[in-house]
C-alpha positions in Angstrom: 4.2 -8.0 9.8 2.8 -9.0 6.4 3.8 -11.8 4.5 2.2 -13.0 1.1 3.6 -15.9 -0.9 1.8 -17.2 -4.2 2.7 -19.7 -7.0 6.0 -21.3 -6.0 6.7 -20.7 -2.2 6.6 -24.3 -0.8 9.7 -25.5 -2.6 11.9 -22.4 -2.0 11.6 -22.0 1.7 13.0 -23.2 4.3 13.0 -24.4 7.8 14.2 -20.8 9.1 11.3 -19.1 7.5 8.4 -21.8 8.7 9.9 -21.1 12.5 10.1 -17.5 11.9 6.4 -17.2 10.3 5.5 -19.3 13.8 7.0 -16.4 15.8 4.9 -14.2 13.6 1.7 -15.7 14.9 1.5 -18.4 12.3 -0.8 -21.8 13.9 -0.4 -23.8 10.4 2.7 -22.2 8.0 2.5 -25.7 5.5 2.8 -24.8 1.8 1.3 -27.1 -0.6 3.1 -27.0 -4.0 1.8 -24.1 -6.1 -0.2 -23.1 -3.1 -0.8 -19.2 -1.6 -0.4 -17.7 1.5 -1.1 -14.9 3.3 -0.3 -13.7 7.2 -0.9 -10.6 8.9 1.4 -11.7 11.9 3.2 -9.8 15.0 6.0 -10.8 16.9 5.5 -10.6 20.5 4.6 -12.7 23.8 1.2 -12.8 23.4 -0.7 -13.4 19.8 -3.5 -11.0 19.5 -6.9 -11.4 18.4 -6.2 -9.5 14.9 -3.5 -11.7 14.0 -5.0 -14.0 10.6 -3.7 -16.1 8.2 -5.0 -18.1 5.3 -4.0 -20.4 2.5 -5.4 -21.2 -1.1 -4.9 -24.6 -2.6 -3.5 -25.0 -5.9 -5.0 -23.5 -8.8 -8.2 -21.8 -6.8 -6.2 -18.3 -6.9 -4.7 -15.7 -4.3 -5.1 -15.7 -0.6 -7.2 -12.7 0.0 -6.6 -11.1 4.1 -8.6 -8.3 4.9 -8.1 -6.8 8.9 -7.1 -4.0 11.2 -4.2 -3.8 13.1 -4.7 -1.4 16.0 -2.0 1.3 16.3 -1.9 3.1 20.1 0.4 6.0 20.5 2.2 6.5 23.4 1.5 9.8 25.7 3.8 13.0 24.4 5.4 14.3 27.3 6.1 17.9 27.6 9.6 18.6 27.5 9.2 21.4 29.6 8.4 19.4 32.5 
């Protein structure tokens, strides 16, 4: 899950969207007015280790993420048996 919010985010969202970005992974989801924020989140039991987020104060620009979300296939049966 990715979410990005820059400029005005603080004073449009609302308590539904701080608990979901929690669920996401989120350890700190507090918007400052005319802050950004960036999340590379996942919802699951456990958080994992790639799981970042990151905020900008006011007036010092985008939140910048960089990572790597690991992606494992499952094994292809054959449907032959």
């Amino acid at each position: 899950m990715l979410v990005a919010l820059q400029d005005e985010g603080a004073d449009q969202i609302k308590t539904e969207a701080y608990d979901a970005l929690k669920i996401a992974g989120s350890l700190d989801p507090v918007l400052e007015f005319r802050s950004s924020y960036a999340l590379i989140g996942y919802k699951g039991p456990t958080r994992p280790t790639w799981v970042k987020e990151s905020k900008s104060k006011p007036g010092l620009g985008p939140t910048v993420l960089e990572g790597a979300v690991p992606f494992i296939l499952p094994p292809v049966r054959n449907p032959e048996g």
